[in-house]
N, C-alpha and C positions, 0 to 999 in steps of 0.2 A: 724705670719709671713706673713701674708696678704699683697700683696702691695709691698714686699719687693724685685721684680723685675722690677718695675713701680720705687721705690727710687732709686736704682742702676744705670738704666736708665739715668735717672735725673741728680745723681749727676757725669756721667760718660760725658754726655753730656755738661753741667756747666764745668769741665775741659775742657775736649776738647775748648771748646769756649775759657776759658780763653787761655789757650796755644794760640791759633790762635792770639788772641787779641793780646799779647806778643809779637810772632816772628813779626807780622805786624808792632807795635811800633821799635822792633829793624831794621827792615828791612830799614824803610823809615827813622830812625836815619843812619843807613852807608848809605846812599845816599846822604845824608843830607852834612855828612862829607867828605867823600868821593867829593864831588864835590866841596865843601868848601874849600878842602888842594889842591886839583889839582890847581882851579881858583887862588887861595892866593898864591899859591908855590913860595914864593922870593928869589931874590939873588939882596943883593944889597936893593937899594930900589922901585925893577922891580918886578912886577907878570907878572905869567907864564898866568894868563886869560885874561888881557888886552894884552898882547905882542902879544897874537893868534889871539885875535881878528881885532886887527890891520893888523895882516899876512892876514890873511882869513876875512872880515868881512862879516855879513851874517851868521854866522853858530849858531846852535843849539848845547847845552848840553845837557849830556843824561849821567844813570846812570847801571848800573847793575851788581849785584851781578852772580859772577862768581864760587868763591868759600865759601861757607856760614858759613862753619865751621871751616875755615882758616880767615876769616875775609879778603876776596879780593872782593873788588868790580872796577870794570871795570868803568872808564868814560870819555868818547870822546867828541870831539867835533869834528863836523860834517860839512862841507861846500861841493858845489858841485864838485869843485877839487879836493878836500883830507878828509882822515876821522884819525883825531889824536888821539890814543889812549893810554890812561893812568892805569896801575894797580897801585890801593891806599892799602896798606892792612892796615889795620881801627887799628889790636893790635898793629901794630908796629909803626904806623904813615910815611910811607916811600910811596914813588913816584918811578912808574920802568914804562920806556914805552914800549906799548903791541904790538904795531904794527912801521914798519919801519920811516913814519910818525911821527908818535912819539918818536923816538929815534931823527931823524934831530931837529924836531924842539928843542927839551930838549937840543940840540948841540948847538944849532944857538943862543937859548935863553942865554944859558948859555958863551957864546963867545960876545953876543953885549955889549960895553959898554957900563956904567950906564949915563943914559939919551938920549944915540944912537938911532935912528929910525930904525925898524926891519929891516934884507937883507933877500930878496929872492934867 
């Protein structure tokens, strides 16, 4: 039995890594998506990521994981006036927004008519 806390070691470590490996690959997969469904989110034949853009140009996406085992991940876009925030949950594939920002805009978007220039 020589050695045979040196192998345990070893092969506890070799997990552990893989695990990590895993959550990282799913992690940067809901981000993935998550920013994917917000940006693409249509009505008509309008997305919700050029309409904001257009509202706000200038801004930054960003993504993060809120609740990890409910499958919510948070993703905003960001300009110096306003910061619009979107919760994606990844199992259900649904759009709710997280901040009051994001509730107008989700309003405004969903009220202009298809090919209308965004209102402020």
């Amino acid at each position: 039995m020589k050695g045979t806390p040196l192998r345990l070691f070893i092969l506890f470590f070799c997990a552990a890594g893989s695990l990590l490996i895993l959550q990282s690959a799913f992690d940067s997969s809901d981000h993935g998506k998550a920013e994917r469904a917000v940006r693409n989110y249509k009505i008509g034949d309008r997305q919700l990521g050029p309409y904001l853009e257009a509202r706000a140009p200038g801004g930054v996406w960003t993504t993060e994981i809120t609740h990890g085992c409910r499958g919510i991940v948070r993703t905003r876009y960001d300009v110096a006036a306003a910061h619009y925030e979107f919760d994606f949950d990844v199992p259900g594939h649904t759009i709710h927004p997280a901040n009051e920002s994001g509730k107008q805009a989700l309003e405004a978007f969903a009220t202009v008519p298809d090919g209308g220039a965004p209102h402020d």
